[in-house]
N, CA and C atoms as an extended XYZ file, in Angstrom:
231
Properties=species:S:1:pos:R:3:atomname:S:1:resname:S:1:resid:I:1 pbc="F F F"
N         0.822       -1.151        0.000 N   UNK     1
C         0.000        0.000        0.000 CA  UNK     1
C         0.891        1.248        0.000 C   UNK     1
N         0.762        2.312        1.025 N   UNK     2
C         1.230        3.109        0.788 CA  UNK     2
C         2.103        3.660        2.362 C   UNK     2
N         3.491        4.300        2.438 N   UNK     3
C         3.912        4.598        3.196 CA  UNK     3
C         4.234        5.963        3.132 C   UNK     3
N         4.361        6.994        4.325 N   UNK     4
C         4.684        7.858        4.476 CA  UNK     4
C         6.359        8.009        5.140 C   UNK     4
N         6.789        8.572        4.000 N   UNK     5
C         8.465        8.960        4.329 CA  UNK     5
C         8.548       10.544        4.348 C   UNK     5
N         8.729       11.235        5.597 N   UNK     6
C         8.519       12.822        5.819 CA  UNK     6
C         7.507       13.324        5.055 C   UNK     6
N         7.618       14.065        4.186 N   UNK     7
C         5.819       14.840        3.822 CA  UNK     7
C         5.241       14.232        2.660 C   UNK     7
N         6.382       13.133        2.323 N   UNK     8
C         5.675       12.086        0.683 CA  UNK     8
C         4.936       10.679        0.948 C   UNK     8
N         4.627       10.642        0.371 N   UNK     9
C         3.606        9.112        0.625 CA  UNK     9
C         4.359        8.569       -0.760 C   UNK     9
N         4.977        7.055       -0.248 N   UNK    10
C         5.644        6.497       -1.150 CA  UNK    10
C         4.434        4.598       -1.157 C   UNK    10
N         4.356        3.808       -2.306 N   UNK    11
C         3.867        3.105       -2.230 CA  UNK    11
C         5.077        1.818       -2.008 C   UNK    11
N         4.758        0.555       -1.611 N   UNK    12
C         5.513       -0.229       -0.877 CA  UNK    12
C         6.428       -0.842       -2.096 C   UNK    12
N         5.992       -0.964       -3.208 N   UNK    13
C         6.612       -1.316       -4.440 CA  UNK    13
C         7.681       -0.287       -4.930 C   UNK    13
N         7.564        1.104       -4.515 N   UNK    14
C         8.262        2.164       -5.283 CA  UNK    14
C         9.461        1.631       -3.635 C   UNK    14
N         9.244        1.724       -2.780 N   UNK    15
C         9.928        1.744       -1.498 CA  UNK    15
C        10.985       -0.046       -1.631 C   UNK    15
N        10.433       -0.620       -2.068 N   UNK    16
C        11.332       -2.001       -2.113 CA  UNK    16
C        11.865       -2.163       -3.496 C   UNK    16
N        11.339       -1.284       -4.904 N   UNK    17
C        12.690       -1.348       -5.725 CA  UNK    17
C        13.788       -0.046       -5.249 C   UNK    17
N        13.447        0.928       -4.841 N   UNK    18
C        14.370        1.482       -4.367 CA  UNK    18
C        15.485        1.352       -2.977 C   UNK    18
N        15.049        0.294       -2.399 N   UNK    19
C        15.990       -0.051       -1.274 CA  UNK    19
C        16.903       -1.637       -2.409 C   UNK    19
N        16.336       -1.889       -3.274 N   UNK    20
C        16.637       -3.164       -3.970 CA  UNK    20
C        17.937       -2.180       -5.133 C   UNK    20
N        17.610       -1.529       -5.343 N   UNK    21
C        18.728       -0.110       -6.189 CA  UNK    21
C        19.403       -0.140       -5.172 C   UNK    21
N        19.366        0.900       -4.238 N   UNK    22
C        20.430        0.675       -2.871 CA  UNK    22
C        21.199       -0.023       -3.112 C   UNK    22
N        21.113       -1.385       -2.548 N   UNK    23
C        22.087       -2.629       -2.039 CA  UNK    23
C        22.678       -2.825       -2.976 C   UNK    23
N        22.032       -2.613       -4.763 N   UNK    24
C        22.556       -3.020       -5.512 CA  UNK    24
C        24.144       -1.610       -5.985 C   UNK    24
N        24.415       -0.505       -5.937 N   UNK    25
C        25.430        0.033       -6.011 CA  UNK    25
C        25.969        0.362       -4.784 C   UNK    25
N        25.364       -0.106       -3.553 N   UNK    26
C        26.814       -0.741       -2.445 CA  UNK    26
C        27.102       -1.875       -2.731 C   UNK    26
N        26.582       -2.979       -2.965 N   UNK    27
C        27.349       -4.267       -3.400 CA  UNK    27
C        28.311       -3.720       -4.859 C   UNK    27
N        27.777       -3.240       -5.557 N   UNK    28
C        28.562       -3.062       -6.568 CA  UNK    28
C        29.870       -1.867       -6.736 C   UNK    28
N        29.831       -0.798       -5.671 N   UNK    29
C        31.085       -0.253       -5.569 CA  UNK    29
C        31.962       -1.150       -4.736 C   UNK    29
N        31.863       -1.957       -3.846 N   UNK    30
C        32.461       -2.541       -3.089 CA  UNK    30
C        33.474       -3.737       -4.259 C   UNK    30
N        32.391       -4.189       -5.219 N   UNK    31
C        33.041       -5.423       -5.660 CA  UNK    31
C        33.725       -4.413       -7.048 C   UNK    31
N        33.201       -3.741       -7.722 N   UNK    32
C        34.258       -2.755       -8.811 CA  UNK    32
C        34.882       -1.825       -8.725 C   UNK    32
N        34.857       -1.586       -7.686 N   UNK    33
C        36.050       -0.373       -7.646 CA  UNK    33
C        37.377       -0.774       -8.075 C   UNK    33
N        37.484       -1.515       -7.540 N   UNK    34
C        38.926       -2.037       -7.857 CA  UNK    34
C        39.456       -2.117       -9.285 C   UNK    34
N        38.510       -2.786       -9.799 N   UNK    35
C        38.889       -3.260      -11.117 CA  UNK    35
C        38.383       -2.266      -11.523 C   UNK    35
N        37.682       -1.040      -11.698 N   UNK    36
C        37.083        0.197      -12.695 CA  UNK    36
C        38.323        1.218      -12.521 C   UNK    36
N        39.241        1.001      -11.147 N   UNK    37
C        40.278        2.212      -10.725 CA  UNK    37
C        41.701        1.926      -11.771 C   UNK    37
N        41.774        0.188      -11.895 N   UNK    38
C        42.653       -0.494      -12.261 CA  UNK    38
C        42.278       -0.282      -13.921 C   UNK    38
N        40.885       -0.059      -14.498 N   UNK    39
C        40.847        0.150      -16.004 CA  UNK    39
C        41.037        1.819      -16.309 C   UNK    39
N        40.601        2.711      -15.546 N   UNK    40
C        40.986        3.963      -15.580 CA  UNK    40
C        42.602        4.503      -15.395 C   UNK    40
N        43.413        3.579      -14.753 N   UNK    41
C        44.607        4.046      -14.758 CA  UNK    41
C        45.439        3.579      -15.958 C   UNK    41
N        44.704        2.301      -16.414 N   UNK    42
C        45.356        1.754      -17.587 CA  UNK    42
C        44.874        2.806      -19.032 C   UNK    42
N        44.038        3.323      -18.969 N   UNK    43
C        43.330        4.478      -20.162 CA  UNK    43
C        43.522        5.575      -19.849 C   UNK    43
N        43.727        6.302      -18.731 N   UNK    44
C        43.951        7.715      -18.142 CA  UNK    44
C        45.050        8.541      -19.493 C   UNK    44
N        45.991        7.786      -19.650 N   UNK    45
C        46.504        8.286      -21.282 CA  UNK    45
C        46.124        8.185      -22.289 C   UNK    45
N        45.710        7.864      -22.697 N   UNK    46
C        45.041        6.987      -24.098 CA  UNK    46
C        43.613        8.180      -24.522 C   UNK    46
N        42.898        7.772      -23.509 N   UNK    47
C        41.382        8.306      -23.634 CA  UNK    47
C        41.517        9.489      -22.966 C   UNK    47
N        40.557       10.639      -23.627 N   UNK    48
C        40.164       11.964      -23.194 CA  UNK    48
C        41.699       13.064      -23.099 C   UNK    48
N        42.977       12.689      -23.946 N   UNK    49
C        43.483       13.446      -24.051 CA  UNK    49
C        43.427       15.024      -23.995 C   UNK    49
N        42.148       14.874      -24.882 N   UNK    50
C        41.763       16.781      -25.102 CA  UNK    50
C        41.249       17.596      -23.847 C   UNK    50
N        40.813       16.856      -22.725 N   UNK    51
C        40.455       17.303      -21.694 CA  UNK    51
C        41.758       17.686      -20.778 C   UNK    51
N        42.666       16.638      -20.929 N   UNK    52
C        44.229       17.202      -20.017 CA  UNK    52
C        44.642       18.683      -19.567 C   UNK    52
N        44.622       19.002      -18.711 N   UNK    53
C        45.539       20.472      -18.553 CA  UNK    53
C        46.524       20.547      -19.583 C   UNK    53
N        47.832       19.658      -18.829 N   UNK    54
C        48.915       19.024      -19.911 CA  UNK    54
C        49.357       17.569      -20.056 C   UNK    54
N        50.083       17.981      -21.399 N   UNK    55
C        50.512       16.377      -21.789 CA  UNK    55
C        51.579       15.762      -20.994 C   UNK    55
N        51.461       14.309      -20.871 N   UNK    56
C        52.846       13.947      -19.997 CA  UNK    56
C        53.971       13.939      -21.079 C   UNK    56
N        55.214       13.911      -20.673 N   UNK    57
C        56.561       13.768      -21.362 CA  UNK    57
C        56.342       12.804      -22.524 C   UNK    57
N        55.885       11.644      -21.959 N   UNK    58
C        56.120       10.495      -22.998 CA  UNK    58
C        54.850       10.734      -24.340 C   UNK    58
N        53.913       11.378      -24.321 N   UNK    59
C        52.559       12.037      -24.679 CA  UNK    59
C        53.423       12.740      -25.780 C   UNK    59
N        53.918       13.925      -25.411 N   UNK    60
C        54.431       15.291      -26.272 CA  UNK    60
C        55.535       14.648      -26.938 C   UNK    60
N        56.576       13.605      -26.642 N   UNK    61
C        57.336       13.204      -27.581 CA  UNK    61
C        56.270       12.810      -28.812 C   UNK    61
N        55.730       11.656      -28.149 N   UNK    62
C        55.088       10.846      -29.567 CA  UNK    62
C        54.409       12.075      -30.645 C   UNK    62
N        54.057       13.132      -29.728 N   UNK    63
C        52.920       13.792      -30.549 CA  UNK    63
C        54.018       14.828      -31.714 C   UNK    63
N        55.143       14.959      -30.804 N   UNK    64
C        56.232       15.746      -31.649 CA  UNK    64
C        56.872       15.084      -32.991 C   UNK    64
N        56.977       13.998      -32.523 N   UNK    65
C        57.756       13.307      -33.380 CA  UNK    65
C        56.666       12.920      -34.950 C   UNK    65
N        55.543       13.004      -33.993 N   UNK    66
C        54.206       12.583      -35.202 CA  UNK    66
C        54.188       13.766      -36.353 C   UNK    66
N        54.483       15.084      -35.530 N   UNK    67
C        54.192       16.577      -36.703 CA  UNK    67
C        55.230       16.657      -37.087 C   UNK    67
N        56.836       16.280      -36.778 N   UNK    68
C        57.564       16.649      -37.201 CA  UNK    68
C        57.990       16.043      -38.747 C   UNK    68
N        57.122       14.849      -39.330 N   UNK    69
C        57.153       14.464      -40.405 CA  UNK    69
C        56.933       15.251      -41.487 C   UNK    69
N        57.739       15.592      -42.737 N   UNK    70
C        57.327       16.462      -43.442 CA  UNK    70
C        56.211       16.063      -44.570 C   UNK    70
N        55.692       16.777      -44.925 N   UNK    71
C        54.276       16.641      -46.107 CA  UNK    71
C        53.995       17.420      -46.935 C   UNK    71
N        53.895       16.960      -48.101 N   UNK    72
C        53.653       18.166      -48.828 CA  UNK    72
C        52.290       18.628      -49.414 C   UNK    72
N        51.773       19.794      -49.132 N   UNK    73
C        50.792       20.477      -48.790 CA  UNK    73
C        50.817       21.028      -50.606 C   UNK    73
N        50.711       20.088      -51.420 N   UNK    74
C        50.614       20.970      -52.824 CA  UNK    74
C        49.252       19.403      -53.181 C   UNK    74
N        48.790       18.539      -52.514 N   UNK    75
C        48.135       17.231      -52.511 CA  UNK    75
C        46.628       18.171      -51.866 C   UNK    75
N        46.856       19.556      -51.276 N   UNK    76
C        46.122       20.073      -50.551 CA  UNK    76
C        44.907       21.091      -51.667 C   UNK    76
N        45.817       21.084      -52.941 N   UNK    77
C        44.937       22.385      -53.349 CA  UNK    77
C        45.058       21.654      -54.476 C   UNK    77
């Protein structure tokens, strides 16, 4: 039926999938963190470059060494 939680009236179905949500992202930060911290540190370079403040050392070589190839810009017009 229906329960009152401070000034809302919640029904017992809306109240037991939402305690069933609950448990379900504390069980689930508990068991992925680990492994989501461990895939973010492995991509932290790779992905979202453009967002960086700055590039790391090993970053700005590759990226230097990438422009410093010459090309000729007459393929352009």
């Amino acid at each position: 039926m229906f329960q009152a939680v401070g000034s809302r009236r919640y029904s017992t179905k809306q109240l037991k999938l939402h305690a069933a949500e609950v448990a379900w992202w504390q069980q689930a930060s508990t068991q992925l963190s680990a492994g989501l911290d461990e895939y973010d540190d492995a991509i932290k370079n790779s992905i979202g470059l453009r967002m960086q403040a700055r590039l790391t050392v090993d970053q700005a070589e590759k990226i230097a060494s990438c422009q410093a190839i010459r090309r000729g810009i007459s393929l352009n017009f």
